[in-house]
C-alpha positions as protocol buffer text, in pm:
chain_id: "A"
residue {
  index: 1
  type: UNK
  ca { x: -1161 y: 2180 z: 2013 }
}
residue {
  index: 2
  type: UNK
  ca { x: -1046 y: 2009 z: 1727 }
}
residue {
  index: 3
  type: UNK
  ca { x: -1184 y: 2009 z: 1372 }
}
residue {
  index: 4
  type: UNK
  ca { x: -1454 y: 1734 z: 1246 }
}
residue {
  index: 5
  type: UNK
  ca { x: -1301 y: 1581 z: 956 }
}
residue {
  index: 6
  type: UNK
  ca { x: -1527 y: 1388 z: 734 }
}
residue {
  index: 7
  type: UNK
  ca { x: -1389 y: 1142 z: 456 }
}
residue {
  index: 8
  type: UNK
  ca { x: -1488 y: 1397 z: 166 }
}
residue {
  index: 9
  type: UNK
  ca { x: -1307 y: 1676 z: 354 }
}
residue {
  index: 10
  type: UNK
  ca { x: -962 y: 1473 z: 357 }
}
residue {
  index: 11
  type: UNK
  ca { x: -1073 y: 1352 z: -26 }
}
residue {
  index: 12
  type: UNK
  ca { x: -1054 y: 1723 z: -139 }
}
residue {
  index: 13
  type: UNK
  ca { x: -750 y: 1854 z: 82 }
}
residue {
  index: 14
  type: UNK
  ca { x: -566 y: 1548 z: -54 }
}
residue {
  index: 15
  type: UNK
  ca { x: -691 y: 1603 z: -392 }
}
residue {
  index: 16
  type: UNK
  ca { x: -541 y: 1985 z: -391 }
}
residue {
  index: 17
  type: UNK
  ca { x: -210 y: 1824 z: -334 }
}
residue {
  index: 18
  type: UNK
  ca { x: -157 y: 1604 z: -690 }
}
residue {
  index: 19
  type: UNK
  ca { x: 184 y: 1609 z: -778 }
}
residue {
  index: 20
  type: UNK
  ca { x: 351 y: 1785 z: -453 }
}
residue {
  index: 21
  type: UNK
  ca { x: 606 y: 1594 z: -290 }
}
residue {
  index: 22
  type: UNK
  ca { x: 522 y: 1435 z: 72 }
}
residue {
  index: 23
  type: UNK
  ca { x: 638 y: 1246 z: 375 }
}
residue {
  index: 24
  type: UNK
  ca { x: 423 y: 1000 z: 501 }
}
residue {
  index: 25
  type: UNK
  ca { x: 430 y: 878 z: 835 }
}
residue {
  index: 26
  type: UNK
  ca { x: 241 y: 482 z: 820 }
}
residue {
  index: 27
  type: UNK
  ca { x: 206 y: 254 z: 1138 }
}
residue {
  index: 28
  type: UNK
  ca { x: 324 y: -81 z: 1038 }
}
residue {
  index: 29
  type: UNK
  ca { x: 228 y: -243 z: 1370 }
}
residue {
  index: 30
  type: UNK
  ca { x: 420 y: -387 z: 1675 }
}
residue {
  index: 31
  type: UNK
  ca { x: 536 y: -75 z: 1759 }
}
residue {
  index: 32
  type: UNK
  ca { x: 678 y: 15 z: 1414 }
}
residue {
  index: 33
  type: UNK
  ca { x: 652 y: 362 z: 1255 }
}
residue {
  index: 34
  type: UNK
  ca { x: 743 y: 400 z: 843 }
}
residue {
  index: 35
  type: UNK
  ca { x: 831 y: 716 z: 740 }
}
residue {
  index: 36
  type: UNK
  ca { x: 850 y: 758 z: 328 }
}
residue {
  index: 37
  type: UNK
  ca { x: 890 y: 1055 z: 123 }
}
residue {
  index: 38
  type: UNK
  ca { x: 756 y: 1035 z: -244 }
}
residue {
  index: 39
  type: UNK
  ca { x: 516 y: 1206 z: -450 }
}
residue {
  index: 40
  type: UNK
  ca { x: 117 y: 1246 z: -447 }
}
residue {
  index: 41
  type: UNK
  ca { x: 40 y: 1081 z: -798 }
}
residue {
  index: 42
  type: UNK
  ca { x: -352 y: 1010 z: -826 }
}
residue {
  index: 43
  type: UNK
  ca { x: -647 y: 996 z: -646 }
}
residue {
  index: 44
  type: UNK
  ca { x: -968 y: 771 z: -657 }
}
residue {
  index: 45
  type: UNK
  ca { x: -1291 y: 756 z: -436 }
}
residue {
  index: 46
  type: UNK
  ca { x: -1147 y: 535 z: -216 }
}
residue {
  index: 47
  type: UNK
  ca { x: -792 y: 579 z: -231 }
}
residue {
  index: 48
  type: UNK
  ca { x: -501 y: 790 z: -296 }
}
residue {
  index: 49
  type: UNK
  ca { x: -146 y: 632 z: -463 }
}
residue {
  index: 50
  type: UNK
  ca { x: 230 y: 764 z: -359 }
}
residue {
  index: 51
  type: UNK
  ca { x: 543 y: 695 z: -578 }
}
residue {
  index: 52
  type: UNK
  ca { x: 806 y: 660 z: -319 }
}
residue {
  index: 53
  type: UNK
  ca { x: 1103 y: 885 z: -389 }
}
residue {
  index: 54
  type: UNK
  ca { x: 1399 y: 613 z: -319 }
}
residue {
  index: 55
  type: UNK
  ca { x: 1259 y: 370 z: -558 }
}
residue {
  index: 56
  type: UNK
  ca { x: 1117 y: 497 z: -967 }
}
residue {
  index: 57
  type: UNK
  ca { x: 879 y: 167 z: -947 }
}
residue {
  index: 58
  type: UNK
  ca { x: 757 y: 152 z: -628 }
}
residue {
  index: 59
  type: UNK
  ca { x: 401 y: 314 z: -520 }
}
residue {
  index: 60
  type: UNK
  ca { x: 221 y: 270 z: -214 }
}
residue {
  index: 61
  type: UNK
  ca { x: -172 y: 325 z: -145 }
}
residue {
  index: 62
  type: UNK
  ca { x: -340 y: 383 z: 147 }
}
residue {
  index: 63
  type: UNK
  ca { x: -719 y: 509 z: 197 }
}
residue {
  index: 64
  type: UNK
  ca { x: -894 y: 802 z: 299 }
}
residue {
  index: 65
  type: UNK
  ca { x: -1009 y: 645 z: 641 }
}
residue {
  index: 66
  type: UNK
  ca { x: -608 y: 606 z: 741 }
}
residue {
  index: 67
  type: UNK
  ca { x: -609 y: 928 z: 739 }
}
residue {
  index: 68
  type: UNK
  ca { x: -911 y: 971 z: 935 }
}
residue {
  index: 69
  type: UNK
  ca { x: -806 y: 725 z: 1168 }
}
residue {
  index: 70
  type: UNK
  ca { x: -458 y: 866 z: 1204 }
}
residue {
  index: 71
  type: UNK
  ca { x: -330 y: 529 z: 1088 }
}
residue {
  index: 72
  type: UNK
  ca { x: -127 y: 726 z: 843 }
}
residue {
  index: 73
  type: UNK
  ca { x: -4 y: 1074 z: 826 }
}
residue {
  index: 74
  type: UNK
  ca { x: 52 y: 1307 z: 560 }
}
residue {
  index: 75
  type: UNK
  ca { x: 269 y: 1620 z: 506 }
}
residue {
  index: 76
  type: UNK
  ca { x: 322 y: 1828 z: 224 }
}
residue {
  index: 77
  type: UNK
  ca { x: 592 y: 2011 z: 146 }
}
């Protein structure tokens, strides 16, 4: 059986992370699938922020509840 995982248990594994790199795996709809690789740079209540590794200026943010959803996946290297 798989693990319950509540929105405060993804906060705080997330949280453990700041500063690790990461790929991210995002669905960006009609069958489309974005994979990134960047850096775990902050985290708020609600969301967390990624500076993308192929471009200095460019961050992305997604929520907690992606995760939880499976909307987005995160691994850490």
């Amino acid at each position: 059986m798989e693990k319950v995982r509540t929105l405060a248990s993804i906060r705080e594994d997330i949280e453990s992370h700041i500063g690790e790199k990461v790929t991210l795996k995002a669905n960006g709809g009609r069958r489309k699938v974005l994979i990134n690789k960047g850096v775990l740079e902050e985290t708020y209540p609600s969301i967390f922020v990624i500076r993308l590794e192929d471009d200095t200026q460019r961050t992305v943010t997604y929520s907690y509840s992606d995760v939880l959803t499976k909307t987005v996946q995160i691994v850490f290297a």
